[in-house]
C-alpha positions in Angstrom: -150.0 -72.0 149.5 -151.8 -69.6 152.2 -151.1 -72.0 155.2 -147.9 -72.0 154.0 -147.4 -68.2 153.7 -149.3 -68.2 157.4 -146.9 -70.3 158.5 -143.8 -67.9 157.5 -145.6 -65.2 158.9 -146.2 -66.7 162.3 -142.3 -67.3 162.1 -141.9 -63.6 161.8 -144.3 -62.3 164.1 -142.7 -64.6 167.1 -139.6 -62.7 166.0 -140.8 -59.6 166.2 -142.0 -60.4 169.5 -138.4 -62.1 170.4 -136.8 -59.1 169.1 -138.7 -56.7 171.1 -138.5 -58.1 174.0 -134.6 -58.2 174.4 -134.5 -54.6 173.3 -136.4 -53.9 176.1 -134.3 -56.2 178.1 -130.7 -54.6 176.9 -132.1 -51.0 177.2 -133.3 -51.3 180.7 -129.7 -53.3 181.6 -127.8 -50.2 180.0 -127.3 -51.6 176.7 -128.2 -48.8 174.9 -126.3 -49.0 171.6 -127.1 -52.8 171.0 -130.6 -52.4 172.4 -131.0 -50.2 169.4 -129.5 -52.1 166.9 -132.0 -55.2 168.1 -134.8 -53.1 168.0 -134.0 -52.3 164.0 -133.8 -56.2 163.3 -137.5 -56.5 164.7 -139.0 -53.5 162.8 -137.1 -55.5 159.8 -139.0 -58.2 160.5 -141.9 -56.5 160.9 -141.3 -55.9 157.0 -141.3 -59.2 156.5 -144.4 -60.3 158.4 -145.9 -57.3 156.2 -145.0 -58.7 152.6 -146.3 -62.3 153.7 -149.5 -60.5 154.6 -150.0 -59.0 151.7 -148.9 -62.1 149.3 -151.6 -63.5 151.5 -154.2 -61.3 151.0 -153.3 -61.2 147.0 -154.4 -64.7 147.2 -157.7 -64.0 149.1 -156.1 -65.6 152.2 -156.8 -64.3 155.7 -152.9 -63.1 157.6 -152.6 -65.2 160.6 -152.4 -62.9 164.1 -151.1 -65.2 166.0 -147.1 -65.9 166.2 -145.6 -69.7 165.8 -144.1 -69.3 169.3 -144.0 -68.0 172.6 -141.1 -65.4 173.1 -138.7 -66.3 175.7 -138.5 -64.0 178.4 -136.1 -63.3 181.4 -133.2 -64.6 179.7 -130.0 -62.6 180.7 -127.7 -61.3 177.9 -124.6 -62.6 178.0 -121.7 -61.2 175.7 -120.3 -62.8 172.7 -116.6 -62.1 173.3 -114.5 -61.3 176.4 -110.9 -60.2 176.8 -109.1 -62.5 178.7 -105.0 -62.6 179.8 -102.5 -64.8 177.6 -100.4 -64.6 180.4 -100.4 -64.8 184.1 -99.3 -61.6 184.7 -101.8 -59.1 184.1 -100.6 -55.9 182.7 -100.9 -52.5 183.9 -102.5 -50.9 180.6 -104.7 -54.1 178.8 -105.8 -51.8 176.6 -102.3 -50.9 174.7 -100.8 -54.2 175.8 -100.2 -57.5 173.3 -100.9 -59.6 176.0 -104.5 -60.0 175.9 -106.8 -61.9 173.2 -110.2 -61.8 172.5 -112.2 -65.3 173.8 -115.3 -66.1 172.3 -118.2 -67.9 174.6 -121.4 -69.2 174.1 -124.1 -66.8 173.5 -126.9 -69.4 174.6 -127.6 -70.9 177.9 -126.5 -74.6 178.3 
């Protein structure tokens, strides 16, 4: 049951690590907003890496330190959606104009 609970913890403590590092990543590329909502999700996770410690410790288990992965660094953030023309003419106002659609794209590199 402990290297079981170690293992979920792991899980969480790459995410934390995951987390962190693209709020650092969206802040410093002027992503304020979204930066900040990331960085919520890893102290949320840090929550979660906290309740599997303590499960763990109820049992008389050592918490595992070390995270299940390596984070993945240097990947550039790409947006979920863009607005894109229906049309080939491109109007003068986009934003009040019926004429453009939202596109979705992959969020993950290829």
């Amino acid at each position: 049951m402990i290297e079981v609970l170690n293992k979920a913890r792991g899980m969480e403590l790459h995410a934390i690590i995951q987390y962190m590092n693209q709020h650092y990543n969206l802040d410093d590329s002027d992503y304020g907003d979204l930066a900040a909502k990331v960085k919520l999700i890893a102290i949320d996770e840090m929550r979660h890496a906290e309740m599997f410690a303590d499960r763990i410790k109820e049992l008389d288990g050592e918490p595992t330190t070390e995270p299940a992965g390596k984070p993945e660094k240097g990947r550039p953030f790409r947006p979920s959606f863009r607005l894109t023309p229906t049309s080939r003419t491109i109007p003068s106002t986009p934003t009040t104009s019926s004429s453009w659609s939202a596109e979705t794209t992959a969020t993950a590199p290829a």
